[in-house]
N, C-alpha and C positions, 0 to 999 in steps of 0.2 A: 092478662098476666100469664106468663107460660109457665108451666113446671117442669122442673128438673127432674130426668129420668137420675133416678137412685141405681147408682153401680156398685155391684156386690161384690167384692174378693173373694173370691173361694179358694185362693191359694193360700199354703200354709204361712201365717204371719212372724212365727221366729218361734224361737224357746226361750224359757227363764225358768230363773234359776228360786224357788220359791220355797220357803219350810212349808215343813209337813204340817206343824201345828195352826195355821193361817189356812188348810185345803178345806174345801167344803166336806162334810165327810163321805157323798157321794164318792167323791172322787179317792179319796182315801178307801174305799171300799174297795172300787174299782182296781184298786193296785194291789190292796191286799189276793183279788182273786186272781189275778193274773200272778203272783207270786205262789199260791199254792199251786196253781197250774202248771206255774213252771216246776216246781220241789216235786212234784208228783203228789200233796199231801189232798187233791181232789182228781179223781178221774175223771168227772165230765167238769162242762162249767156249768151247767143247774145243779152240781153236787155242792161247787164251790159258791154259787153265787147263794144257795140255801143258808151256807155255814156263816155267812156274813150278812144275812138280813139285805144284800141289795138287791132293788128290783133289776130283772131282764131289760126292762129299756133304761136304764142310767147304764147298766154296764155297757150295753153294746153304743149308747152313746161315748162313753170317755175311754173303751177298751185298747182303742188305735193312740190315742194322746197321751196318755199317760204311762210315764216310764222310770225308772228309779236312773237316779243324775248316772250311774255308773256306764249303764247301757248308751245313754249319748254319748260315754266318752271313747267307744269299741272304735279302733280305727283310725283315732285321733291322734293328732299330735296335742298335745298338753302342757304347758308351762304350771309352774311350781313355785312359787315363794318362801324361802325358807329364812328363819332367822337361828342362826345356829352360834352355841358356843364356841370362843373362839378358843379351840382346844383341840390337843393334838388326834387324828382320827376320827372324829365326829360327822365332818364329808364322807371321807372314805366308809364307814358304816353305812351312810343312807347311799352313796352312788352302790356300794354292797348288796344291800335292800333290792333296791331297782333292780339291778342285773340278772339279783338269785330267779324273780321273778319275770322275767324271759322281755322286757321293757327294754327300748331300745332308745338310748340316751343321746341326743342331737345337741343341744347345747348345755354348756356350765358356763354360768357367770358369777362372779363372784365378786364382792365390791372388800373395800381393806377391811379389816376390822377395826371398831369403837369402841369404846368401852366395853371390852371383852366380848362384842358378837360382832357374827360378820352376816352380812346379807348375802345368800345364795341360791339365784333363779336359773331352774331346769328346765329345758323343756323333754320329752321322753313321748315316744310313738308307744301305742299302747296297741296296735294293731295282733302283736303274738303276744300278751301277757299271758301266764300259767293264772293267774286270780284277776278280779273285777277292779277297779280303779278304785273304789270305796276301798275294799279291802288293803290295797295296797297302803295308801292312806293312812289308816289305820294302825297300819304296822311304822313307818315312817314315824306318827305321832310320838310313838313310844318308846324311841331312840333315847338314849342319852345325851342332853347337848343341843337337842331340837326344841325352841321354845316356841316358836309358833310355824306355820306351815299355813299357806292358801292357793287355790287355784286362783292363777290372775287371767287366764286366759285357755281356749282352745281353738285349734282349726280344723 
């Protein structure tokens, strides 16, 4: 009987898109010091990896992998889902939004409106944004007229 030599992929196998409340908290640690690192609120990372209780070898395992969704979206083209009141300027505010925030707008679709809302998917290059892709988000959510919003895709 022969065996099968075992081949190992070492190339990176993809990203997903995962809650935070489902991470092992290794890894949750892991993100948090990388985020003081970045805010400046640790000068070294033995300062930072002290304030969070994780060990030196988890960090420097998951330090390269782990990154908050906004950072993958640096550079990206980005599609947008919106389901928006069908009322007058309620577009106009979010394509607004976008713009104020240096986001560079490639497609509007918009499908009729239904029963008062209308479906409309962006797609927006986020290569010069002034803020992070979360944040932007964020502000979009809180439009008037916007009742839900999701990222359906990026490239």
């Amino acid at each position: 009987m022969r065996k099968r030599k075992q081949v190992v992929n070492n190339k990176n196998t993809g990203f997903f898109l995962v809650k935070e409340d489902i991470l092992p908290t290794a890894i949750k640690k892991t993100i948090k010091v990388n985020e003081m690192l970045k805010r400046g609120d640790a000068a070294t990372i033995n300062e930072a990896i002290a304030s969070t209780g994780l060990s030196r070898s988890a960090y420097y395992k998951y330090k390269d992998s782990v990154f908050p969704f906004y950072e993958a979206s640096l550079n990206k083209i980005v599609s947008i889902s919106f389901m928006l009141d069908h009322k007058k300027g309620v577009l106009s505010k979010v394509l607004n939004i976008i713009s104020s925030d240096s986001a560079n707008i490639l497609t509007i679709n918009q499908g009729l409106p239904l029963q008062g809302m209308a479906n409309v998917t962006l797609s927006i290059e986020t290569e010069n944004m002034s803020i992070d892709l979360e944040a932007l988000l964020d502000k979009l959510r809180v439009v008037e007229g916007v009742r839900r919003l999701e990222i359906v895709g990026q490239a």
